[in-house]
C-alpha positions in Angstrom: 113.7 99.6 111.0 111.3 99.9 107.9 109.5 96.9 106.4 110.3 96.4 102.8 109.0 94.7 99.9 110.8 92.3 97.4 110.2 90.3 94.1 112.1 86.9 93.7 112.2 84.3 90.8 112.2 80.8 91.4 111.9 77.9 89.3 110.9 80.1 86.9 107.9 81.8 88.7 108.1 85.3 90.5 106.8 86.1 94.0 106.7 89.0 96.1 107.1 89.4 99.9 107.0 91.9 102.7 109.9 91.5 105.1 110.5 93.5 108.0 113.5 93.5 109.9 113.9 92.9 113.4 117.2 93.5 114.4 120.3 91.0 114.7 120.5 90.1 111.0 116.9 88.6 111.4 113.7 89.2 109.3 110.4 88.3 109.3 109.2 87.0 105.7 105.4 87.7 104.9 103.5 87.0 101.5 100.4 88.9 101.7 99.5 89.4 105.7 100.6 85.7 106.3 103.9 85.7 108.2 106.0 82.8 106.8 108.7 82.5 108.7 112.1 84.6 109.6 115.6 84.1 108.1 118.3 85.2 110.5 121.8 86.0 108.0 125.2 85.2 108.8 126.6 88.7 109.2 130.1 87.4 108.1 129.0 84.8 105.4 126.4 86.0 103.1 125.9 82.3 101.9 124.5 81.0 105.3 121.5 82.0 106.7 119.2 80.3 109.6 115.6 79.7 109.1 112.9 79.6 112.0 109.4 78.3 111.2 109.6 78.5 107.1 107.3 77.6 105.4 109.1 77.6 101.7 111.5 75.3 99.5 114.9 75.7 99.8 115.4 77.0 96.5 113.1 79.7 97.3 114.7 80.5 100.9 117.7 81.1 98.6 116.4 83.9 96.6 114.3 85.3 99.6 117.8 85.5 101.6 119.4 87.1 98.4 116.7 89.1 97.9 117.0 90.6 101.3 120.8 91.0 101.1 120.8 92.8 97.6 117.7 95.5 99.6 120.6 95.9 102.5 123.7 96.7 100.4 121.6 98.4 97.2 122.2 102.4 98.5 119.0 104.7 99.9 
């Protein structure tokens, strides 16, 4: 699985982060080299997600997780 990079707005500001995928619907968010947690997605409902050591707002877990879900379904 191949690491990827995304941009997400929030509040009005945009950030970018490397997430690389791990396998079971989980990913490991980084901004820069700092790992900042990993989101595991609910395979069957895009609208839940679990978080495990984040380090960011829930607004901005929002767009991270939709972020990573637009990457997965946008074709190669």
């Amino acid at each position: 699985m191949e690491q990827f990079r995304i941009e997400v707005a929030s509040e009005g500001q945009g950030y970018f982060f490397n997430v690389k995928p791990i396998g079971g619907h989980r990913y490991e968010i980084y901004k820069e080299e700092d790992k900042i947690g990993t989101i595991q997605l609910d395979g069957q409902d895009h609208e839940h997600c679990t978080t495990i050591d984040c380090k960011v707002d829930l607004p901005l877990l929002n767009a991270i997780r939709e972020g990573i879900l637009t990457h997965e379904s946008s074709p190669l």
